[in-house]
PDB file of N, CA, C and O in Angstrom:
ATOM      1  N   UNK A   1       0.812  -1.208   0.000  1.00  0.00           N
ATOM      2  CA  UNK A   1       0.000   0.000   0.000  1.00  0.00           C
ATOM      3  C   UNK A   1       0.851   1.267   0.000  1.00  0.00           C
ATOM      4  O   UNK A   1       0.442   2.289  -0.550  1.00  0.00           O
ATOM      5  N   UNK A   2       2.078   1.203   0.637  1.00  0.00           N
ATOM      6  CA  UNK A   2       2.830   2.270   0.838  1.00  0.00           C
ATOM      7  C   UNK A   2       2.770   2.667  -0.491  1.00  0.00           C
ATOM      8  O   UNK A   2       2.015   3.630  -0.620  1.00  0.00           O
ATOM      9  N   UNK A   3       3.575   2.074  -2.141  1.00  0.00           N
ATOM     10  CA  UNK A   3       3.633   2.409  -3.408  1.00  0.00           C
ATOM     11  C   UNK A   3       2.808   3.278  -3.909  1.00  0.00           C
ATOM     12  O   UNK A   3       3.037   4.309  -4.541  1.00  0.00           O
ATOM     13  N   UNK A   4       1.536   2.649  -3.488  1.00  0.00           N
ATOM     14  CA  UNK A   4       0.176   3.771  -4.100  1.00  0.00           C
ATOM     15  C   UNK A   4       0.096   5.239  -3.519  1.00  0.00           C
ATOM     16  O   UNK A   4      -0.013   6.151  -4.339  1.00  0.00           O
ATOM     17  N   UNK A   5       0.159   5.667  -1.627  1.00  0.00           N
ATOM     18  CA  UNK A   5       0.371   6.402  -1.264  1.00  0.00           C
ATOM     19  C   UNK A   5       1.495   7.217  -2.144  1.00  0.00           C
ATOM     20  O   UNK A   5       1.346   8.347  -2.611  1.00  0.00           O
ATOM     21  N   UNK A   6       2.605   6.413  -2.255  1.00  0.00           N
ATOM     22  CA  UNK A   6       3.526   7.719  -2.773  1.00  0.00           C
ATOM     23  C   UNK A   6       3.328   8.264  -3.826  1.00  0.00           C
ATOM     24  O   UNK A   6       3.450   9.476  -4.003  1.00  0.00           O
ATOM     25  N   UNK A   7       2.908   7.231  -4.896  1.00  0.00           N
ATOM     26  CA  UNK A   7       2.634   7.799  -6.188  1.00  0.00           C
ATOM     27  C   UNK A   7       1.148   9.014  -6.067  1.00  0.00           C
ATOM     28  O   UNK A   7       0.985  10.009  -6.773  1.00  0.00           O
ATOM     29  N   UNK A   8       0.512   8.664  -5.291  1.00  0.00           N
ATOM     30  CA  UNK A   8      -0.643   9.660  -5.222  1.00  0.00           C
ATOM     31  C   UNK A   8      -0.010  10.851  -4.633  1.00  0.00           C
ATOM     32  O   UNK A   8       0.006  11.870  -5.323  1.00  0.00           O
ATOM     33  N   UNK A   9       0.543  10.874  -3.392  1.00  0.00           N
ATOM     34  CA  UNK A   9       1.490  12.436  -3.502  1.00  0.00           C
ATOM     35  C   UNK A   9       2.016  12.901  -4.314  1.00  0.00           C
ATOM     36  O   UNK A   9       1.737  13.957  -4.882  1.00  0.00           O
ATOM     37  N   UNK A  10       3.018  12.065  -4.541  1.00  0.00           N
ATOM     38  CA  UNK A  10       3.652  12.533  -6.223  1.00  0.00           C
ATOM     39  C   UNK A  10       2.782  13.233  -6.877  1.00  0.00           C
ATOM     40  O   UNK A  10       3.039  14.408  -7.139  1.00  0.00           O
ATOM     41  N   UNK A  11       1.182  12.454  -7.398  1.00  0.00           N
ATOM     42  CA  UNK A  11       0.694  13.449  -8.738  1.00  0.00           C
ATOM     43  C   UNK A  11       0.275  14.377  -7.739  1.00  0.00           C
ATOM     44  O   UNK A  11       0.743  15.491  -7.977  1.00  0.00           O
ATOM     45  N   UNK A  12      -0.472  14.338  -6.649  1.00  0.00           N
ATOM     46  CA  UNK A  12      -0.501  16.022  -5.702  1.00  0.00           C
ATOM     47  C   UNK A  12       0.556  17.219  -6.041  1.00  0.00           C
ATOM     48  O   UNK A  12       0.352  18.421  -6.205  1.00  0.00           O
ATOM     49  N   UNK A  13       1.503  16.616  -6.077  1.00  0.00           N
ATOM     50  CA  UNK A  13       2.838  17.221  -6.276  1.00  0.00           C
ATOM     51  C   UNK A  13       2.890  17.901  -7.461  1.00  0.00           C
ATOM     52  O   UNK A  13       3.613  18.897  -7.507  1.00  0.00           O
ATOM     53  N   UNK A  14       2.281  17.571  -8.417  1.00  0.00           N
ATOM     54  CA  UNK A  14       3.211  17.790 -10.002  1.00  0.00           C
ATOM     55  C   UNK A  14       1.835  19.079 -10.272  1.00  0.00           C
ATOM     56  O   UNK A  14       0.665  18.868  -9.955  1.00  0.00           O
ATOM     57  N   UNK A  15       2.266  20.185 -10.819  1.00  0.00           N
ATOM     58  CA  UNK A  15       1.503  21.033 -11.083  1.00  0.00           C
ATOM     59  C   UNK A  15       0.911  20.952 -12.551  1.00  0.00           C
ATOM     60  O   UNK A  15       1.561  20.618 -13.541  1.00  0.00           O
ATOM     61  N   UNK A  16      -0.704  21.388 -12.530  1.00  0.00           N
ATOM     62  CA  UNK A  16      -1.286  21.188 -13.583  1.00  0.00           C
ATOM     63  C   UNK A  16      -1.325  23.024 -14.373  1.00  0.00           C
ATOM     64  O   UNK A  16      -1.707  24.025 -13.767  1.00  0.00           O
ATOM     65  N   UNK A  17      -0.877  22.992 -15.647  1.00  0.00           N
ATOM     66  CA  UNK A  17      -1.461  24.462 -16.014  1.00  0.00           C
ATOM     67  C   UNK A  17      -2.371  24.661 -16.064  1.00  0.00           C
ATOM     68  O   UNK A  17      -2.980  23.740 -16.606  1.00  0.00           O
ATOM     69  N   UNK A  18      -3.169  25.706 -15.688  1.00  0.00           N
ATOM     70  CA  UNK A  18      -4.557  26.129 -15.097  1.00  0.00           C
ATOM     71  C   UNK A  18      -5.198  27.794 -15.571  1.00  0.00           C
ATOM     72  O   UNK A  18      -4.637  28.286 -16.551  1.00  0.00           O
ATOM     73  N   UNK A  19      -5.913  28.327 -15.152  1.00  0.00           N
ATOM     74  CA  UNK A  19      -6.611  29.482 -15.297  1.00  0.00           C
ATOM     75  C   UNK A  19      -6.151  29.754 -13.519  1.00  0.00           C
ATOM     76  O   UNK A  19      -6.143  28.877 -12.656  1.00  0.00           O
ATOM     77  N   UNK A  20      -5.839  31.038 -13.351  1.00  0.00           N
ATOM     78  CA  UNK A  20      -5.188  31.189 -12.204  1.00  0.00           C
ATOM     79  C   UNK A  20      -5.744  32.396 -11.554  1.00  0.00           C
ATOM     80  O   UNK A  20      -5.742  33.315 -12.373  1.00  0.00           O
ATOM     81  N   UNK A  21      -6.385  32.885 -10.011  1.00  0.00           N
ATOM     82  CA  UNK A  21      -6.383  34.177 -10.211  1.00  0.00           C
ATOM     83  C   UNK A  21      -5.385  34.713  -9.650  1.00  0.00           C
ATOM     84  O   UNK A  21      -4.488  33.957  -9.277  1.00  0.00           O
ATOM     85  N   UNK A  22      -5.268  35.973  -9.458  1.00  0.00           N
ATOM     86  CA  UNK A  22      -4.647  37.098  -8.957  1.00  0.00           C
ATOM     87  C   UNK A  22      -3.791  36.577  -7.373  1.00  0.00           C
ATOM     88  O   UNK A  22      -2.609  36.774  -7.091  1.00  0.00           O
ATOM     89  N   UNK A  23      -4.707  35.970  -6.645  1.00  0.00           N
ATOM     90  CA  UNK A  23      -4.640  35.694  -5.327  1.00  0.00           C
ATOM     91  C   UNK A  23      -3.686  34.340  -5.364  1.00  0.00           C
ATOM     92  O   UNK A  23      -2.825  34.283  -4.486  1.00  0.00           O
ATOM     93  N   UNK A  24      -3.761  33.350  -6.217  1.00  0.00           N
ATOM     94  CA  UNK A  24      -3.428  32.064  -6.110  1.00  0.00           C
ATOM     95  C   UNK A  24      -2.107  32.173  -6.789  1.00  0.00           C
ATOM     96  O   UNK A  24      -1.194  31.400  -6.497  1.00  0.00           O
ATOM     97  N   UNK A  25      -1.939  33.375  -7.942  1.00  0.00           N
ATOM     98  CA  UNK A  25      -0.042  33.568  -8.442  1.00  0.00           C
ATOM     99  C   UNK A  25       0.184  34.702  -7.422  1.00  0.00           C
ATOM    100  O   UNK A  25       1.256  35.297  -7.536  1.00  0.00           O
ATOM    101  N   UNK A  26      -0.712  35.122  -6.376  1.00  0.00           N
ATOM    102  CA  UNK A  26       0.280  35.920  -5.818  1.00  0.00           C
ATOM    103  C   UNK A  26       0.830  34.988  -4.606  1.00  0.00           C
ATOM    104  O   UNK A  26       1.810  35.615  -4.202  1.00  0.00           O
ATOM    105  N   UNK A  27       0.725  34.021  -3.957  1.00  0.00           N
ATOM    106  CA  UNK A  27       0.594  33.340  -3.240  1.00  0.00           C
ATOM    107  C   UNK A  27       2.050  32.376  -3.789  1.00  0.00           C
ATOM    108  O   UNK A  27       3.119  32.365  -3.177  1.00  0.00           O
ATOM    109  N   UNK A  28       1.840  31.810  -4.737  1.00  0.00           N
ATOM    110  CA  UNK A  28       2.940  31.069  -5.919  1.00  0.00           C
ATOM    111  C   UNK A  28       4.109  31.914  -5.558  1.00  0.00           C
ATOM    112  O   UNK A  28       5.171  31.404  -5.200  1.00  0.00           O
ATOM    113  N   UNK A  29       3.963  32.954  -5.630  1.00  0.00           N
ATOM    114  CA  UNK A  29       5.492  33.983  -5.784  1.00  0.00           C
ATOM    115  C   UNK A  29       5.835  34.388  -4.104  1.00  0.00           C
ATOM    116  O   UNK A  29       6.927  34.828  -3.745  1.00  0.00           O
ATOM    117  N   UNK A  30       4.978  34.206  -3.422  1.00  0.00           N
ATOM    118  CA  UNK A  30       5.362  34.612  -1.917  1.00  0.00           C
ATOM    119  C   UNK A  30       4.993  35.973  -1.460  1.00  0.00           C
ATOM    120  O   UNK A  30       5.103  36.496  -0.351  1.00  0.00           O
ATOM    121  N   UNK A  31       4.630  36.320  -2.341  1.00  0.00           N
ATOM    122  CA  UNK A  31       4.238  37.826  -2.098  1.00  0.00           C
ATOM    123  C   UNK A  31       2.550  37.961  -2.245  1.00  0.00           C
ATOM    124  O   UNK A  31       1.733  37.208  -2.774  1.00  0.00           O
ATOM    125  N   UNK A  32       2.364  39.537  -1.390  1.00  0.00           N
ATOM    126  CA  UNK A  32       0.781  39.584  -1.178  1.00  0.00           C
ATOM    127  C   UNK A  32       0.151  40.135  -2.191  1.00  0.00           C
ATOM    128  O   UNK A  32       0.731  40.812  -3.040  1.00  0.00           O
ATOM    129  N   UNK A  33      -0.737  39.962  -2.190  1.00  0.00           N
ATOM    130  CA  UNK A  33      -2.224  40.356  -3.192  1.00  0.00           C
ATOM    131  C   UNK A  33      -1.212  42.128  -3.605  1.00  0.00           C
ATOM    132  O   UNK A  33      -0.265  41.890  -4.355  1.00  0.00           O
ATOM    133  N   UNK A  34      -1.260  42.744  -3.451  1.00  0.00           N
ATOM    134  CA  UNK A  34      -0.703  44.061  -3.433  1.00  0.00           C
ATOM    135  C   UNK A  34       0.121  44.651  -3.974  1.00  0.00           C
ATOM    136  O   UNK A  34       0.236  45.696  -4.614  1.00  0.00           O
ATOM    137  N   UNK A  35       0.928  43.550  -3.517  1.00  0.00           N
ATOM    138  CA  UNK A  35       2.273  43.504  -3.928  1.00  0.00           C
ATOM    139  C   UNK A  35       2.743  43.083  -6.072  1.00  0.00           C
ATOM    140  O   UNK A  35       3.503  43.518  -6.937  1.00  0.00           O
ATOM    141  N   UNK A  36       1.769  42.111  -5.936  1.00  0.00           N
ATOM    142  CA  UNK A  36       1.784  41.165  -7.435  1.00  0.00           C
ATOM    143  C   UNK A  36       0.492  41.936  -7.968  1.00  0.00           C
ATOM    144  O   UNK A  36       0.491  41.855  -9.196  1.00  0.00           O
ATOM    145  N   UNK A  37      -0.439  42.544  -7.570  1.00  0.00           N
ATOM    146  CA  UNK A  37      -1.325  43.868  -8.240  1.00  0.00           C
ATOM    147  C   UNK A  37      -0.085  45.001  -8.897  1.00  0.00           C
ATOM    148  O   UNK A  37      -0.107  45.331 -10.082  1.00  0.00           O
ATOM    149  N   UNK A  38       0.642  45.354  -8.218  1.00  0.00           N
ATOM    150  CA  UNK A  38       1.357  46.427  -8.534  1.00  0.00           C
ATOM    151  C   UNK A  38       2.626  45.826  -9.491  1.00  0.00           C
ATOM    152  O   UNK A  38       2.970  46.530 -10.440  1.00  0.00           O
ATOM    153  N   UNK A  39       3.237  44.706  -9.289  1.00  0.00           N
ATOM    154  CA  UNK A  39       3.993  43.773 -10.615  1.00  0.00           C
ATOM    155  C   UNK A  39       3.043  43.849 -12.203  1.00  0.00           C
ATOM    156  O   UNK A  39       3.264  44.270 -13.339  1.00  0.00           O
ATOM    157  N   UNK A  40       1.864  43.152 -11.456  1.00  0.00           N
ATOM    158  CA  UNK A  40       1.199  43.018 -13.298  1.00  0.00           C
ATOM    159  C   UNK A  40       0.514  44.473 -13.531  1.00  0.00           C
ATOM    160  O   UNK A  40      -0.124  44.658 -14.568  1.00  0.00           O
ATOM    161  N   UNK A  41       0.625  45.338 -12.721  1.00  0.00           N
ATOM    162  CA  UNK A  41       0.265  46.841 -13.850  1.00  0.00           C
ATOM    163  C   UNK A  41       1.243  46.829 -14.255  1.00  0.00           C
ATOM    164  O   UNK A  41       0.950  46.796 -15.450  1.00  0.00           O
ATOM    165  N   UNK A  42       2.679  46.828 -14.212  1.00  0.00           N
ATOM    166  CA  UNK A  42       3.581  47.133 -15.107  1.00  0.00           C
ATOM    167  C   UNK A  42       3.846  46.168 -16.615  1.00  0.00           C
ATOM    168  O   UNK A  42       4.655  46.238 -17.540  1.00  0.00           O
ATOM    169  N   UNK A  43       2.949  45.468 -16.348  1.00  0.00           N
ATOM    170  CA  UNK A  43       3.300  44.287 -17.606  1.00  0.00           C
ATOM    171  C   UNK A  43       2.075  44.002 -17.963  1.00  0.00           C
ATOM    172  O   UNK A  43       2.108  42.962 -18.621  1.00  0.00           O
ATOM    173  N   UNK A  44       0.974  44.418 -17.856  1.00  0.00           N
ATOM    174  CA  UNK A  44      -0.829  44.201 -18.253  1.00  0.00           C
ATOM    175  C   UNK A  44      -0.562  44.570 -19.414  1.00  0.00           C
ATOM    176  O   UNK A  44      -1.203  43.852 -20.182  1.00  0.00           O
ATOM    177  N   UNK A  45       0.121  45.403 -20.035  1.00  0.00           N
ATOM    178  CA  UNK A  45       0.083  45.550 -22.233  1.00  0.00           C
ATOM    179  C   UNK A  45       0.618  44.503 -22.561  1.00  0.00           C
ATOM    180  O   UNK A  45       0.757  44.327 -23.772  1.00  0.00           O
ATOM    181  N   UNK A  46       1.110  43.431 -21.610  1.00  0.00           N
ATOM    182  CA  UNK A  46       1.973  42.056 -22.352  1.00  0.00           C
ATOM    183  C   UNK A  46       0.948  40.808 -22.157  1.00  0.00           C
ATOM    184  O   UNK A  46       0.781  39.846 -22.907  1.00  0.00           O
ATOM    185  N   UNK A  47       0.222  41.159 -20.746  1.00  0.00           N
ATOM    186  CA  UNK A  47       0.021  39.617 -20.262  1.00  0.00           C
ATOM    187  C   UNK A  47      -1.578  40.056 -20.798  1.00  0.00           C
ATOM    188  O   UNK A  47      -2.257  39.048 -20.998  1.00  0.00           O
ATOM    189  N   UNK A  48      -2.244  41.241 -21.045  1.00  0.00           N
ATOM    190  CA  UNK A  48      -3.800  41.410 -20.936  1.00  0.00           C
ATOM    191  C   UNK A  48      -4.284  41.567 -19.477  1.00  0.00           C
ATOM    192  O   UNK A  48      -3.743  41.586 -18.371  1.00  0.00           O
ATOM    193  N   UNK A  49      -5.805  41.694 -20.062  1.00  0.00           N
ATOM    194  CA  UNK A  49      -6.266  42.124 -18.512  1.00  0.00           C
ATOM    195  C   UNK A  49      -6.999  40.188 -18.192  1.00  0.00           C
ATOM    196  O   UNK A  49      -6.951  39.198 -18.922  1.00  0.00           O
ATOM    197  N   UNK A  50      -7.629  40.402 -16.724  1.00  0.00           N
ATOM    198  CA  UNK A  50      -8.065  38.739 -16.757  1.00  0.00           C
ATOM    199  C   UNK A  50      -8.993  39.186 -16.724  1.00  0.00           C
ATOM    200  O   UNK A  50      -9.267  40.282 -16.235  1.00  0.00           O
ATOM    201  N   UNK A  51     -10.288  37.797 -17.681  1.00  0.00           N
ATOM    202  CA  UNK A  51     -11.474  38.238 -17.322  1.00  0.00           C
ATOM    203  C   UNK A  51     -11.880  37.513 -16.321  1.00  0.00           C
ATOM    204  O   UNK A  51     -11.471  36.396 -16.006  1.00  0.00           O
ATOM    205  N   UNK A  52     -12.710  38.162 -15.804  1.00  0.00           N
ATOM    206  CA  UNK A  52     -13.546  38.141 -14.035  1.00  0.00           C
ATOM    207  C   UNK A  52     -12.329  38.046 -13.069  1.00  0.00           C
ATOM    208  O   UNK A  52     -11.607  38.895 -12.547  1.00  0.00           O
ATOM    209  N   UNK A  53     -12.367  36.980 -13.040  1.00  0.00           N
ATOM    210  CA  UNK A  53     -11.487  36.655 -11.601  1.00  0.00           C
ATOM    211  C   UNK A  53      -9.810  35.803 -12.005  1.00  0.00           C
ATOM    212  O   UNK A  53      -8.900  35.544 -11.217  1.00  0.00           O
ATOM    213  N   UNK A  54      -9.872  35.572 -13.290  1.00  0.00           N
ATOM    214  CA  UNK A  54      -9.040  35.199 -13.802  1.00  0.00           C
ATOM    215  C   UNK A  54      -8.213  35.147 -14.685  1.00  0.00           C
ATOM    216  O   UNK A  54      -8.820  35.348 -15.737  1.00  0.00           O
ATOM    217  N   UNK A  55      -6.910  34.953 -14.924  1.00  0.00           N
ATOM    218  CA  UNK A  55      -5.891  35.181 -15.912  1.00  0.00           C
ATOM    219  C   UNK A  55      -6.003  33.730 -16.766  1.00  0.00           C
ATOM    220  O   UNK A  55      -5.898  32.783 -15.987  1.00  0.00           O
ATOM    221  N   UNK A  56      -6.149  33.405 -17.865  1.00  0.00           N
ATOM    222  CA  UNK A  56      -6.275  32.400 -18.541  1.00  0.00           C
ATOM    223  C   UNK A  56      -4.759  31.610 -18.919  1.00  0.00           C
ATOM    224  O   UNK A  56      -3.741  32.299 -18.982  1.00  0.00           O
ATOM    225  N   UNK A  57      -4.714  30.343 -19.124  1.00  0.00           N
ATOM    226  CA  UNK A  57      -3.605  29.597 -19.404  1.00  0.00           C
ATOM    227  C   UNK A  57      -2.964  30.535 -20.056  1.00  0.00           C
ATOM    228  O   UNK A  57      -1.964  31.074 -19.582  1.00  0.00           O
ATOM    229  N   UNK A  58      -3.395  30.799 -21.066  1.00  0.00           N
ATOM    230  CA  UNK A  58      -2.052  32.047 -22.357  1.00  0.00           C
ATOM    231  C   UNK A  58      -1.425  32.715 -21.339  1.00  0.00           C
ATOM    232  O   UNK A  58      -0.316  32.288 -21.021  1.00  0.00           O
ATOM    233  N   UNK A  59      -2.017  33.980 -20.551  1.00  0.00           N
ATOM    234  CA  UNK A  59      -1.309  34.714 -19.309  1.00  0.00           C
ATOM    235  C   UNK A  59      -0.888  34.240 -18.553  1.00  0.00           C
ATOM    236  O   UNK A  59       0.181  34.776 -18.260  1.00  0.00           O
ATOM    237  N   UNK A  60      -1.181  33.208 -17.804  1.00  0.00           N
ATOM    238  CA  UNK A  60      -0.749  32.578 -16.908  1.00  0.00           C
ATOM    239  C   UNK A  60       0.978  32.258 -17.533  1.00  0.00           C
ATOM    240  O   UNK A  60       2.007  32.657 -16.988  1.00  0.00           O
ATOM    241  N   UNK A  61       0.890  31.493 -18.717  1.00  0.00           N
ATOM    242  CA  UNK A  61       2.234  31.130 -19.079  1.00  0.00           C
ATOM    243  C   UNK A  61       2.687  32.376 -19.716  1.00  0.00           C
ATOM    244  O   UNK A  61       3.890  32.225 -19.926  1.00  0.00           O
ATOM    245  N   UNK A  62       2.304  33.543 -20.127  1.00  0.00           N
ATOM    246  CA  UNK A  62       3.144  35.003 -19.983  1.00  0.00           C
ATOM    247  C   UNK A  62       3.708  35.471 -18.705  1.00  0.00           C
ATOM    248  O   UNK A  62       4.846  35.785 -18.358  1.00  0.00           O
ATOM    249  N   UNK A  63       2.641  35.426 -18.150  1.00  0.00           N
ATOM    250  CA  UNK A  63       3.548  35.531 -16.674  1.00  0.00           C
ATOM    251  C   UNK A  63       4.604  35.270 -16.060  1.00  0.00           C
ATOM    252  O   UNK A  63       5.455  36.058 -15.647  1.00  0.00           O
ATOM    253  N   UNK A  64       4.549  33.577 -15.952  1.00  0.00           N
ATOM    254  CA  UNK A  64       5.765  32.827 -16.025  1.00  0.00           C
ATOM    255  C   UNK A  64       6.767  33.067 -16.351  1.00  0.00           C
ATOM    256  O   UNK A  64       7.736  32.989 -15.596  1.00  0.00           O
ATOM    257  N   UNK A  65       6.854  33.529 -17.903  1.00  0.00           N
ATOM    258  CA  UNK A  65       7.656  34.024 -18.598  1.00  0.00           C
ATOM    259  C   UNK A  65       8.156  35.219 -18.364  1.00  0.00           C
ATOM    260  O   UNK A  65       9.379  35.301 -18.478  1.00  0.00           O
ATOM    261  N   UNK A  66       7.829  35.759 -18.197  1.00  0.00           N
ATOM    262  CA  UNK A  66       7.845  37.938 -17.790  1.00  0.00           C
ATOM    263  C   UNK A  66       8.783  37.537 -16.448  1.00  0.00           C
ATOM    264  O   UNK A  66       9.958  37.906 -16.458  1.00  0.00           O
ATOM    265  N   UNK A  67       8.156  36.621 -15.050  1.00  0.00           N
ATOM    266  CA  UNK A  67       8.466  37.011 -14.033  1.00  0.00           C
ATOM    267  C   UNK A  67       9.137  36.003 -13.349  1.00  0.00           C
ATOM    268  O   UNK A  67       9.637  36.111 -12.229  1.00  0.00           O
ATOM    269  N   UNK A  68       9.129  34.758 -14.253  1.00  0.00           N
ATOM    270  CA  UNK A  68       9.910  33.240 -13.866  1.00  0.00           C
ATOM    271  C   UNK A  68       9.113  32.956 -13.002  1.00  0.00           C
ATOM    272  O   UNK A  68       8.308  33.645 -12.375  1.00  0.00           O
ATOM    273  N   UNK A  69       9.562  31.026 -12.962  1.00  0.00           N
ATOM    274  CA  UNK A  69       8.510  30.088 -12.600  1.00  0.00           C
ATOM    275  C   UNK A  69       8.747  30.257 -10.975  1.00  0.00           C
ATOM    276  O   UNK A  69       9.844  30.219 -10.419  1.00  0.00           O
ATOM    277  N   UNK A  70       7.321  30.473 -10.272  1.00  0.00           N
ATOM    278  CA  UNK A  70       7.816  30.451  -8.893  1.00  0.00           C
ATOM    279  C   UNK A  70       8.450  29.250  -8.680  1.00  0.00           C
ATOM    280  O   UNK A  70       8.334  28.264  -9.408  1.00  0.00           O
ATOM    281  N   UNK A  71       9.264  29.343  -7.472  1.00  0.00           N
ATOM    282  CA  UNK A  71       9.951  28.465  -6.912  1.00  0.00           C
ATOM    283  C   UNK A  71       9.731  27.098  -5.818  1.00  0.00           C
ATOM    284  O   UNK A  71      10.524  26.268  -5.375  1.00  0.00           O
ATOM    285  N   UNK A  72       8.553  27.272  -5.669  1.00  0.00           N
ATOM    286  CA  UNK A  72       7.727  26.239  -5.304  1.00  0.00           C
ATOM    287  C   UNK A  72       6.824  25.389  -6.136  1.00  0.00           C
ATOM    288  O   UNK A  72       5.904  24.680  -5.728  1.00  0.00           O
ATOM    289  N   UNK A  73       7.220  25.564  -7.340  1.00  0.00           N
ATOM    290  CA  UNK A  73       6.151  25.036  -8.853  1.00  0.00           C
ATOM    291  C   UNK A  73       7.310  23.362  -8.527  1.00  0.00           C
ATOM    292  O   UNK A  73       8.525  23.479  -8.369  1.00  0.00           O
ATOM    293  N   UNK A  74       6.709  22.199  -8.498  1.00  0.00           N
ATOM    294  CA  UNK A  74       7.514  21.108  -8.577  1.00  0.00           C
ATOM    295  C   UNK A  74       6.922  20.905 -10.366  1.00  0.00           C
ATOM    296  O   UNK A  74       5.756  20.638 -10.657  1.00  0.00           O
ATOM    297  N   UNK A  75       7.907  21.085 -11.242  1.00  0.00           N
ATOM    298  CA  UNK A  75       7.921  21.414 -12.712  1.00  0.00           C
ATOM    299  C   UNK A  75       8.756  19.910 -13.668  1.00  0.00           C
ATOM    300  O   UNK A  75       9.925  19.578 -13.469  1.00  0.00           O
ATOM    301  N   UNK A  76       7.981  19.335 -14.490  1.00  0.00           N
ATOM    302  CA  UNK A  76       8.942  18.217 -15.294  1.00  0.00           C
ATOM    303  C   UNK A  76       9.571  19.116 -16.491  1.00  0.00           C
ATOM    304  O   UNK A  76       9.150  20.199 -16.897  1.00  0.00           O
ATOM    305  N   UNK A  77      10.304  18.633 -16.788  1.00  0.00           N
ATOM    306  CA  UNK A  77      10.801  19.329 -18.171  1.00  0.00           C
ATOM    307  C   UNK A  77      10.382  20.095 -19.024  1.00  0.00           C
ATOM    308  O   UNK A  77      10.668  21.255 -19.321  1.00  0.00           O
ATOM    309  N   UNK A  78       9.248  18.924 -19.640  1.00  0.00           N
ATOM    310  CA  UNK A  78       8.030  19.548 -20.745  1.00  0.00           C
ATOM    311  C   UNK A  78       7.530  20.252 -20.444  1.00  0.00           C
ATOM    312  O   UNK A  78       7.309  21.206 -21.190  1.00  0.00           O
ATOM    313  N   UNK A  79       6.941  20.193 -18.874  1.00  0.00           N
ATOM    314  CA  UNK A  79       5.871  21.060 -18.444  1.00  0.00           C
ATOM    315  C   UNK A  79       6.600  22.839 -18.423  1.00  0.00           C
ATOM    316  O   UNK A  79       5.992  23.905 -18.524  1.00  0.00           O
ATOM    317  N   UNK A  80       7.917  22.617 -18.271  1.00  0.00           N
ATOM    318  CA  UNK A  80       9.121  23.651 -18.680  1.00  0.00           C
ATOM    319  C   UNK A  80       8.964  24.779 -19.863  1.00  0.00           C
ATOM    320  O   UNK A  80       8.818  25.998 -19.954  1.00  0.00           O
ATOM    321  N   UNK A  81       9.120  23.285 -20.968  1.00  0.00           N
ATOM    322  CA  UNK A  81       9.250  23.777 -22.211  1.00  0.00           C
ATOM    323  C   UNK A  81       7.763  24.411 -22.660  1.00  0.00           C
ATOM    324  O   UNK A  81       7.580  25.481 -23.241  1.00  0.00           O
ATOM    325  N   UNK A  82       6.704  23.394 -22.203  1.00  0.00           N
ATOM    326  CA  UNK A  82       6.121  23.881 -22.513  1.00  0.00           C
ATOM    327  C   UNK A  82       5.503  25.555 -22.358  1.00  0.00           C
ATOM    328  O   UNK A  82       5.213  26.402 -23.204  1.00  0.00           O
ATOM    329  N   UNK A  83       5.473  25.549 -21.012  1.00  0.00           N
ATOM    330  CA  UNK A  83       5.934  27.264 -20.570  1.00  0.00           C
ATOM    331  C   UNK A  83       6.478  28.413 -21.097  1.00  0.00           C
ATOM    332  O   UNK A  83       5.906  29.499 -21.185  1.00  0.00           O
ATOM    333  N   UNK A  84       7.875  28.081 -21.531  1.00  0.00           N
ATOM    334  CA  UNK A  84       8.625  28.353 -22.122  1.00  0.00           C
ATOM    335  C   UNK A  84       8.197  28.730 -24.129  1.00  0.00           C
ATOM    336  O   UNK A  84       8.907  29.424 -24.856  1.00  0.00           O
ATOM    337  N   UNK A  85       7.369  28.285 -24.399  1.00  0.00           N
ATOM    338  CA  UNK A  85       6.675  28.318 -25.449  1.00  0.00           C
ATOM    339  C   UNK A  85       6.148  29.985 -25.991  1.00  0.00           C
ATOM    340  O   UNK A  85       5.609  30.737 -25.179  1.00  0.00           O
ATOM    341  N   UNK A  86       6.308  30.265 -26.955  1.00  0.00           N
ATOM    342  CA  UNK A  86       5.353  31.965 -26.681  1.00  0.00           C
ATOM    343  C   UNK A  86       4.037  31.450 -26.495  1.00  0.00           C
ATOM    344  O   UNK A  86       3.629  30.348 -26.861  1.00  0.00           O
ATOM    345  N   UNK A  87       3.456  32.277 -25.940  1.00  0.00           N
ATOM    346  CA  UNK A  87       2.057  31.984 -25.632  1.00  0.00           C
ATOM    347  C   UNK A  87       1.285  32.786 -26.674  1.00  0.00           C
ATOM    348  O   UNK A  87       0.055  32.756 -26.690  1.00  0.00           O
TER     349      UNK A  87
END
């Protein structure tokens, strides 16, 4: 049983690309709501605005890109490259 446990953390572990809001990449980067408000006004003509409550996969992986992958992202390669991709 132990095997299954780990592998199920594991995929807990592995991050899925997503629609993200404001609160959940500011959180990603360590910094507060406020703080990452005042980051993406300086870069909103690159990344767009989000609609409602959210920044969509495309921004999300502009972001990334603009401001690098937080450091708590547990990231495979592809999931890298794929990032890494223009959006």
């Amino acid at each position: 049983m132990k095997g299954k446990q780990g592998e199920e953390q594991l995929k807990e572990a592995v991050f899925v690309l997503k629609a993200l809001t404001h609160k959940q990449l500011a959180q990603m980067y360590g910094v507060s709501w406020l703080t990452f408000q005042n980051w993406i006004k300086k870069v909103e003509h690159e990344v767009g605005r989000k609609t409602g409550h959210f920044y969509h996969v495309h921004q999300v992986k502009k972001i990334f890109q603009i401001f690098g992958l937080p450091k708590q992202l547990n990231l495979t390669a592809n999931d890298t490259d794929e990032i890494n991709k223009l959006a």
